[in-house]
N, CA, C and O of each residue as an XYZ file, in Angstrom:
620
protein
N     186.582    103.078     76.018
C     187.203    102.132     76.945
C     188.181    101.252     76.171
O     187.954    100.952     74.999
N     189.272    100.838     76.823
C     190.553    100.206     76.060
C     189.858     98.761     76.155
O     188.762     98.578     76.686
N     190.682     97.713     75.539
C     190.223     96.035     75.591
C     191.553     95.577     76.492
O     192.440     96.387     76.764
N     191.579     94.481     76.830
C     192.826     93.717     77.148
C     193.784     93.523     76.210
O     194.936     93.906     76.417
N     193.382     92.837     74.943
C     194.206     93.047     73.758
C     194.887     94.349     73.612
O     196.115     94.346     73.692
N     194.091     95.775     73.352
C     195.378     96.895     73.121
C     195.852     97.019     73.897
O     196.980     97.385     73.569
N     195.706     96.917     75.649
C     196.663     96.911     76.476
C     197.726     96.706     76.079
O     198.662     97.467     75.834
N     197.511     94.744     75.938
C     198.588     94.013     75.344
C     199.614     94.414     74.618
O     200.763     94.351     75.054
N     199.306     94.893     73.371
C     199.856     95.272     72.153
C     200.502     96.684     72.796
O     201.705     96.878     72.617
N     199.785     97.579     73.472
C     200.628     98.656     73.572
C     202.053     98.528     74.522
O     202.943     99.378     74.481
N     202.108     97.023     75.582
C     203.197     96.584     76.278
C     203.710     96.067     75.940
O     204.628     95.882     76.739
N     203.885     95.362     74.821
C     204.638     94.715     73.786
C     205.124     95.558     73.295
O     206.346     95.442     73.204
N     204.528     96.788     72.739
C     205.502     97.640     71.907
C     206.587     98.057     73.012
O     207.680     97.691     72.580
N     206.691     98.499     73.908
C     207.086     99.066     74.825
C     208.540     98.161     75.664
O     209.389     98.634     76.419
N     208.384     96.844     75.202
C     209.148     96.025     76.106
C     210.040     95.045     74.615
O     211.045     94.335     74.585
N     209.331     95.359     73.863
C     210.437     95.045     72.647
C     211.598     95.158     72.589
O     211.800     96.350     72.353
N     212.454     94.679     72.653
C     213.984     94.572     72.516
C     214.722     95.099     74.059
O     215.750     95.731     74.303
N     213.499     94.415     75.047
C     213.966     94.793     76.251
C     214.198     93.351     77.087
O     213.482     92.360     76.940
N     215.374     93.446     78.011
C     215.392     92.171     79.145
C     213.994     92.237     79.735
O     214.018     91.558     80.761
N     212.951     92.683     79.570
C     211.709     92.793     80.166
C     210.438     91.876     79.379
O     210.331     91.862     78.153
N     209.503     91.119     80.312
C     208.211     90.765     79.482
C     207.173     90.807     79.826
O     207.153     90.908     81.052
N     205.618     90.773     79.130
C     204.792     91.157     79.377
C     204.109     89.579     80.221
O     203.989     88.593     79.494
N     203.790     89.479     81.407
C     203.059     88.392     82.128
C     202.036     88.396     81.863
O     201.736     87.418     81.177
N     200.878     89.369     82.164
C     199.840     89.811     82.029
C     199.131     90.736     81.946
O     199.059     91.498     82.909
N     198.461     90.952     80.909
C     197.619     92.871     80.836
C     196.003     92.639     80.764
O     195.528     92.255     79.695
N     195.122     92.874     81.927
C     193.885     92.326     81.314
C     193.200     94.133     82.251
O     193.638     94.907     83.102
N     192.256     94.039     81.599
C     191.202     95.229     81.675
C     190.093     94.535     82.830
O     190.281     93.319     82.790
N     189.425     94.741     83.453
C     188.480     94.383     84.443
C     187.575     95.267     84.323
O     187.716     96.453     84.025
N     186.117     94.378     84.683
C     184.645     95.570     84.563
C     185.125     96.042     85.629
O     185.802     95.523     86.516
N     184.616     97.353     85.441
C     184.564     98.335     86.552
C     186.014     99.309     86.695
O     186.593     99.781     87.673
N     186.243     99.344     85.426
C     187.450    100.569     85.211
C     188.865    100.195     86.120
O     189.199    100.919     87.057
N     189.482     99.239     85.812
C     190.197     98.448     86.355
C     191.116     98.059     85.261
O     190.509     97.432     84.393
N     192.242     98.203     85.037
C     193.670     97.318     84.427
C     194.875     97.061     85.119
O     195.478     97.832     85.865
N     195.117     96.113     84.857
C     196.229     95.436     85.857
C     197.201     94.813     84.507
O     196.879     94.040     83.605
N     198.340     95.416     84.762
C     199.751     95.236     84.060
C     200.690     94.515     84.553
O     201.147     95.165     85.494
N     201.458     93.150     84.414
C     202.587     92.504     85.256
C     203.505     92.424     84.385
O     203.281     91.812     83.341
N     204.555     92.936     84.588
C     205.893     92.707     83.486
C     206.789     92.186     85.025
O     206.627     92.360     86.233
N     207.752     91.493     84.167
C     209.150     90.475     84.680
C     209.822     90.827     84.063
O     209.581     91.394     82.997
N     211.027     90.575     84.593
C     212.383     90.582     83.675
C     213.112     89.316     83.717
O     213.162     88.592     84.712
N     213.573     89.123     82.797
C     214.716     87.894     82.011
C     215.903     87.619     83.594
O     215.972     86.605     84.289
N     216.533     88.669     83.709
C     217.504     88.417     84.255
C     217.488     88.955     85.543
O     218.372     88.489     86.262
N     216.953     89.572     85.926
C     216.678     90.643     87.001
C     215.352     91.400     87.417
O     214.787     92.099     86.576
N     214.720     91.248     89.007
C     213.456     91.915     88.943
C     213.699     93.072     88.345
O     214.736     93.735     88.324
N     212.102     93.371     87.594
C     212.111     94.549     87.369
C     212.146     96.107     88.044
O     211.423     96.161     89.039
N     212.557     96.879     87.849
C     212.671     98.077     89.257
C     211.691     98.665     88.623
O     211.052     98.394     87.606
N     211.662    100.165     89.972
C     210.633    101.234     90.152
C     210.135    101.669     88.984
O     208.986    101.692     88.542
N     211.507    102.121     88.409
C     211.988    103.585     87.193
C     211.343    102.303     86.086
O     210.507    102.936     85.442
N     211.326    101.379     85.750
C     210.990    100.554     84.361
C     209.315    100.986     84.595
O     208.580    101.746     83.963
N     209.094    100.141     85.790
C     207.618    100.207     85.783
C     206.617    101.234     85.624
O     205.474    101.101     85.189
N     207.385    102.610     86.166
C     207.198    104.043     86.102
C     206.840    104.371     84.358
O     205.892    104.909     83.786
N     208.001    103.802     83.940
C     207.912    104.575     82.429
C     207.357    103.779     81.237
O     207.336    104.024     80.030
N     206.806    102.491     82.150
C     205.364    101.753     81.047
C     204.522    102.545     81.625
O     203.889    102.994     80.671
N     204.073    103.040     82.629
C     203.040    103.690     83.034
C     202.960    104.689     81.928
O     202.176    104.651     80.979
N     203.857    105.574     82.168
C     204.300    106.841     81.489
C     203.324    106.786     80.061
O     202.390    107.438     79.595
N     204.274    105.399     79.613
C     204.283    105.189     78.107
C     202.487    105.024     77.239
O     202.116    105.203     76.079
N     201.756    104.597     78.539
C     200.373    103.712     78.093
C     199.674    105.120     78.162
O     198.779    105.462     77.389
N     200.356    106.164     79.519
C     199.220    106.878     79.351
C     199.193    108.016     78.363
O     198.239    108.713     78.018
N     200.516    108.048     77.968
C     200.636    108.841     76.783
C     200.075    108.157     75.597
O     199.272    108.761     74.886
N     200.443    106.919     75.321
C     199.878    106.165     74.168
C     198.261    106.620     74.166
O     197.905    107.509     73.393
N     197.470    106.087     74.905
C     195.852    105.815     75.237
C     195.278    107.279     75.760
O     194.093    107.334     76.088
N     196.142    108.522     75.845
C     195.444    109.535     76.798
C     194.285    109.597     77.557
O     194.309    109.313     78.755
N     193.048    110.015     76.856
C     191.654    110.301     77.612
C     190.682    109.201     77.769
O     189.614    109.106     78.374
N     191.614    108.131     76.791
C     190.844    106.758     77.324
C     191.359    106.305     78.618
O     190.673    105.539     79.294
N     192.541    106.721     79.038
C     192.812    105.713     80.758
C     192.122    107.107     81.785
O     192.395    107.178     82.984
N     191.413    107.917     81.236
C     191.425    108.724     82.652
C     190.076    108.258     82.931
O     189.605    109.002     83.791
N     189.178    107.289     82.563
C     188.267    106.539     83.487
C     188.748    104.677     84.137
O     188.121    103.794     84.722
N     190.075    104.817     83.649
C     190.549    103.692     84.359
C     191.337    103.658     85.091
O     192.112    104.607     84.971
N     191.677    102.672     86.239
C     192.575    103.073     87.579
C     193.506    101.629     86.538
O     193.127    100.522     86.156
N     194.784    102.368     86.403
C     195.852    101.295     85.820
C     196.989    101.029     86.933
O     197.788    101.838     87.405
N     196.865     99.988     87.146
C     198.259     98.939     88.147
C     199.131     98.541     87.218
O     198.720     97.763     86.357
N     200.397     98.946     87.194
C     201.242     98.638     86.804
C     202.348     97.938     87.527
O     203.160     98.782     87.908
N     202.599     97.068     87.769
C     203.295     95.856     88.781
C     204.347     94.883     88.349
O     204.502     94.903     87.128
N     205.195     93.950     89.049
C     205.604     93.005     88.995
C     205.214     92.179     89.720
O     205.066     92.366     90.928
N     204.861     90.613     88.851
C     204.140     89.117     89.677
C     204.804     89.289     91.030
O     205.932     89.749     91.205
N     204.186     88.977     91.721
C     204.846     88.894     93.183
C     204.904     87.732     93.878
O     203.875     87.059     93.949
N     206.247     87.228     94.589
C     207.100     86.062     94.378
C     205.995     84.655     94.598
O     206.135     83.523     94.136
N     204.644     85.312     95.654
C     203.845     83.693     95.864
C     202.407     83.672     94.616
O     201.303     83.150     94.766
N     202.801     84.230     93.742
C     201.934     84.234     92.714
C     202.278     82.806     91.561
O     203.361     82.242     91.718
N     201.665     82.474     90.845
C     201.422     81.092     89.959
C     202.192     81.827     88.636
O     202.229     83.038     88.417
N     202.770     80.794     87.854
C     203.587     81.575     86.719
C     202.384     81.523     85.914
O     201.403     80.875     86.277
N     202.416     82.083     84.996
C     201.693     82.361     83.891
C     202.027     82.293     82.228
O     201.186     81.992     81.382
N     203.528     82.663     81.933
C     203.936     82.648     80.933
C     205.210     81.623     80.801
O     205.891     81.489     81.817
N     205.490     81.072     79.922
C     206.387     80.545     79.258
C     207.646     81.296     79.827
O     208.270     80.397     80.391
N     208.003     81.888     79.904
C     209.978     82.986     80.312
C     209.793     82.686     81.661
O     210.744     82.086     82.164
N     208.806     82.937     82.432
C     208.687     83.147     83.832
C     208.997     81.267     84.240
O     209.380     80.975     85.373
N     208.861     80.611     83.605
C     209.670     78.653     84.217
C     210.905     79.114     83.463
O     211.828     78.902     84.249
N     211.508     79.744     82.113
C     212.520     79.387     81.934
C     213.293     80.402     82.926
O     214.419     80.199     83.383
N     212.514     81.486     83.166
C     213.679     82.630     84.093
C     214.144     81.650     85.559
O     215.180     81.926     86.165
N     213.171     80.427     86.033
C     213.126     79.980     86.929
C     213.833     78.502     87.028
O     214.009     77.828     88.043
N     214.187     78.198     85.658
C     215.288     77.095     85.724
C     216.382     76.717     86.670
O     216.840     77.763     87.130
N     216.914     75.820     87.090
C     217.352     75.665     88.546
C     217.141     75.796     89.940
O     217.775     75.252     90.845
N     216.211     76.552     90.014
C     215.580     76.532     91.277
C     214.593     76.163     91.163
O     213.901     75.797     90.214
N     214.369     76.334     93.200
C     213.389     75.718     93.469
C     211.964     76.017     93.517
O     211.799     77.002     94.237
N     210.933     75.602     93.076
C     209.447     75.624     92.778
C     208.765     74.845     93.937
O     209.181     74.030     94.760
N     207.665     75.359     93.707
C     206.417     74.390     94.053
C     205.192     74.217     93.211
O     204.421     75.107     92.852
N     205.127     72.902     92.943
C     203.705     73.154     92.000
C     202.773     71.928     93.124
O     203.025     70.902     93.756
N     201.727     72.736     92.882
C     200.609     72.093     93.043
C     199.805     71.170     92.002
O     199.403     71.887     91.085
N     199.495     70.056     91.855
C     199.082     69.160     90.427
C     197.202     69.264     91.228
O     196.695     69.413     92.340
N     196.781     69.078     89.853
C     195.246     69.088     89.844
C     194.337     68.111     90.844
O     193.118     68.022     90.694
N     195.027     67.423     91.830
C     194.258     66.697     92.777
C     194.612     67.282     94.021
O     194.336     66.738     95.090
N     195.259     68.451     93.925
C     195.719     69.699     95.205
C     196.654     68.675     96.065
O     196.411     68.552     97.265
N     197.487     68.100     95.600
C     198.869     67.552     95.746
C     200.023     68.547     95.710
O     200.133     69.014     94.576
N     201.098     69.122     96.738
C     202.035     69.808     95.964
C     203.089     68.813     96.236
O     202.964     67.819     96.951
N     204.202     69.207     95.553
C     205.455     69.003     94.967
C     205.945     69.804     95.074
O     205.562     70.874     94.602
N     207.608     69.575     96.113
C     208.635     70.837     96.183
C     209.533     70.354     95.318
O     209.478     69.142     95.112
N     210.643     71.210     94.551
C     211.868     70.773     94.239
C     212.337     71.197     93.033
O     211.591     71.781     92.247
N     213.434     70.984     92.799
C     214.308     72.116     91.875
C     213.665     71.783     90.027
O     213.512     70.706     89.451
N     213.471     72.919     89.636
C     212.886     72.830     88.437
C     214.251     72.744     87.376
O     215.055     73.618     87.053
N     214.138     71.216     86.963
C     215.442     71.188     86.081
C     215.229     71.757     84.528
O     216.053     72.433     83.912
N     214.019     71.353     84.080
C     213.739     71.499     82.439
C     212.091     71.818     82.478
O     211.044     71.622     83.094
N     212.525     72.273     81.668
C     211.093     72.913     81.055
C     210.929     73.057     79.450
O     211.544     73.797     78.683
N     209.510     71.749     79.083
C     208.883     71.706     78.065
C     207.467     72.240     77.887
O     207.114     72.644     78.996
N     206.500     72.425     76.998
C     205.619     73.150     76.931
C     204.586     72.422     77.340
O     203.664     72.979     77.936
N     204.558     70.551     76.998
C     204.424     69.530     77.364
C     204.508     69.251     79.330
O     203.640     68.932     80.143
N     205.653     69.493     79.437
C     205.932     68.707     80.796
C     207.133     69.849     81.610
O     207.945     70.525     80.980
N     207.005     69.843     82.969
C     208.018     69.859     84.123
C     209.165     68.656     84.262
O     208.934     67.606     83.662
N     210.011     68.739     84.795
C     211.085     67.783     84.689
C     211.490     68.393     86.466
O     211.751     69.596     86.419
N     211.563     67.923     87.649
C     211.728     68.434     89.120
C     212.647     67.075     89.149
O     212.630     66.037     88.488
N     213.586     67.647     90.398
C     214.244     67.047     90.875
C     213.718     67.064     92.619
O     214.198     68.049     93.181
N     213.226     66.571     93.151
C     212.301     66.662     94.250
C     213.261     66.631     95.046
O     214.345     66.077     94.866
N     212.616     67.713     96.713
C     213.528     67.636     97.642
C     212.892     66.570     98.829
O     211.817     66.869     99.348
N     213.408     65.661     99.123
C     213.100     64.318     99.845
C     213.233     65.188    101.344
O     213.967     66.139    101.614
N     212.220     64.465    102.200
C     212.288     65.047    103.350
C     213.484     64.583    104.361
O     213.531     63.399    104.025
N     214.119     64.668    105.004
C     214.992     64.079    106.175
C     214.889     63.292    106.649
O     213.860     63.700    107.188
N     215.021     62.175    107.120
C     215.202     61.218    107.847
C     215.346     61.473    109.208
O     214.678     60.740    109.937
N     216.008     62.277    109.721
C     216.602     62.267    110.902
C     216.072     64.386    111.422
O     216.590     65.448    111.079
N     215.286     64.177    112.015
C     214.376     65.422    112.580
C     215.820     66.920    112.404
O     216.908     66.697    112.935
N     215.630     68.100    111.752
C     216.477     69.209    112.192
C     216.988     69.047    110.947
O     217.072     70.086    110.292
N     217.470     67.724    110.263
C     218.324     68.031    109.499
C     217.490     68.565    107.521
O     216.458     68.157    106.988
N     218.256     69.296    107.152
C     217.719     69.872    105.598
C     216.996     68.785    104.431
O     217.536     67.682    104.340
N     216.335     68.940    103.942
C     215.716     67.544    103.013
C     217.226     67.776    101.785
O     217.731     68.729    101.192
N     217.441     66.521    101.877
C     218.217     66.419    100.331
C     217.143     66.148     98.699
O     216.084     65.524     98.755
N     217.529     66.571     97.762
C     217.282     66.288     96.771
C     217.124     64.962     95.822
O     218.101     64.262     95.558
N     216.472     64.821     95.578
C     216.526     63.046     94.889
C     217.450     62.306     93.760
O     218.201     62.864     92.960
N     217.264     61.254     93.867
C     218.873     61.371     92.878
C     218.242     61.273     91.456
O     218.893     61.692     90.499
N     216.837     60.665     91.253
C     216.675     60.816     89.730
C     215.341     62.029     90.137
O     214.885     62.499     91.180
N     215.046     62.196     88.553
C     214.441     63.781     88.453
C     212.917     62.791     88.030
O     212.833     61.668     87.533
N     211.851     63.754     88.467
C     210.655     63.502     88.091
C     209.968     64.543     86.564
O     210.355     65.664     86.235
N     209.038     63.820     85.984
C     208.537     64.030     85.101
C     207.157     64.008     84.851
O     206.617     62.980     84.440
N     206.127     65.718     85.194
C     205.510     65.830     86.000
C     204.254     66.814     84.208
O     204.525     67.979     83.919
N     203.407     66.246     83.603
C     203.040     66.782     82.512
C     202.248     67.653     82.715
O     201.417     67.499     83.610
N     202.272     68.670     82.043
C     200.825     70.000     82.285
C     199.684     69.603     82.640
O     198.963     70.232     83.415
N     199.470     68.795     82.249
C     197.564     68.515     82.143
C     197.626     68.065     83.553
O     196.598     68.182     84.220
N     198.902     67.467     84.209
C     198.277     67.133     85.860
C     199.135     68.257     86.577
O     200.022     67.872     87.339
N     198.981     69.324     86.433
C     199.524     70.620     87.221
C     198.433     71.889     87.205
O     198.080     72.565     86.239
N     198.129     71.955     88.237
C     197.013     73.193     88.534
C     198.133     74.511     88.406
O     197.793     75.569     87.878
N     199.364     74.312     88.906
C     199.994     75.982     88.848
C     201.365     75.266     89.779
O     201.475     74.358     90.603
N     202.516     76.490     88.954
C     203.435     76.357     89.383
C     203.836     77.326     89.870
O     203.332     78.299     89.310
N     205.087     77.835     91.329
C     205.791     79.094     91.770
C     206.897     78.800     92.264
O     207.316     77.750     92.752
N     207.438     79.977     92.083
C     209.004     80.039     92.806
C     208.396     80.119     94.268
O     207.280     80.559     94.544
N     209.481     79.535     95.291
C     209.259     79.289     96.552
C     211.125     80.125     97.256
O     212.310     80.098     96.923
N     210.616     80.491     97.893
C     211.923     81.236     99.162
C     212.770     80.177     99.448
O     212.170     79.158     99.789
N     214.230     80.084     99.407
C     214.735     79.119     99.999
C     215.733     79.920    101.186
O     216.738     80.542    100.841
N     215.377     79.825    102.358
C     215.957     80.217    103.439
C     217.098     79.679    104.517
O     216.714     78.791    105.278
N     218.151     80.031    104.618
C     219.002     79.323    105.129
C     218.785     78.978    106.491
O     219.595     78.266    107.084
C-alpha cells in the first residue's frame, strides 16, 4: 500500500517545472487516494490531469491496483489549502469565514503567511443597487480565519 507522502513526492516529480501545483495528495483507509492539482495561470484541463494519472500508475504499478485513485482539480466552493492557490487568487474576490463562523466578502488584495489584507465589499444602501467596495482595506490574521475561497462574481 502507497503512504500520502509517496503520493506526494511522486506529484511533485511530475509537476516540476510545470504552470501546475500539487494542492493535495492524501491516501484514505479503505483503498482510497485523492489527488488535487491547480494551475498558476489557468485551470487545469482534462489531458494534464489524464497524464498524472498516467504517470502515478506507471510510477507505483501493482501497488495502485488495490486503490481507487481521483485525480482532480479543487473545485471552485472548496477552502484553499496551499499557499499559490491565495496568490493565484490575488485581486479577486474571496470569502473567508473567521473562526467564530463570521464570513467576510471582498477582494483579496495581499497575501502574507501571517495575515489576509481584503478590501471588503460594503453592502448598498439603497435596495437593487451592487455593494461597493470599501475605501480602506482590512487586515484579517490566520489564527482568526477558519478557511478561505474564491466566490463567483456574477453580473
Amino acid at each position: 500500500m502507497i503512504t500520502s507522502q509517496q503520493l506526494e513526492q511522486a506529484v511533485e516529480r511530475r509537476l516540476d517545472g510545470t504552470a501546475h501545483f500539487l494542492v493535495c495528495a492524501e491516501v484514505h483507509p479503505g483503498g482510497k487516494a485523492v489527488v488535487e492539482v491547480d494551475g498558476d495561470e489557468a485551470p487545469v484541463t482534462l489531458a494534464v490531469l489524464s497524464s498524472i494519472n498516467k504517470a502515478l500508475r506507471e510510477e507505483f504499478g501493482e501497488a495502485l491496483d488495490d486503490v481507487e485513485l481521483q485525480v482532480g482539480s479543487p473545485g471552485l466552493g472548496r477552502p484553499f489549502k496551499v499557499e499559490r492557490q491565495y496568490r493565484k487568487h490575488l485581486g479577486q474576490q474571496v470569502e473567508v469565514t473567521l473562526g467564530d463562523g463570521g464570513k467576510l466578502l471582498g477582494l483579496m488584495e495581499a497575501y502574507a503567511p501571517q495575515a489576509l489584507t481584503l478590501r471588503l465589499l460594503e453592502p448598498a444602501k439603497v435596495k437593487g443597487r451592487k455593494p461597493k467596495l470599501a475605501e480602506q482595506t482590512t487586515v484579517i490574521p490566520f489564527t482568526g480565519i477558519k478557511s478561505t475561497q474564491a466566490t463567483i462574481k456574477l453580473n
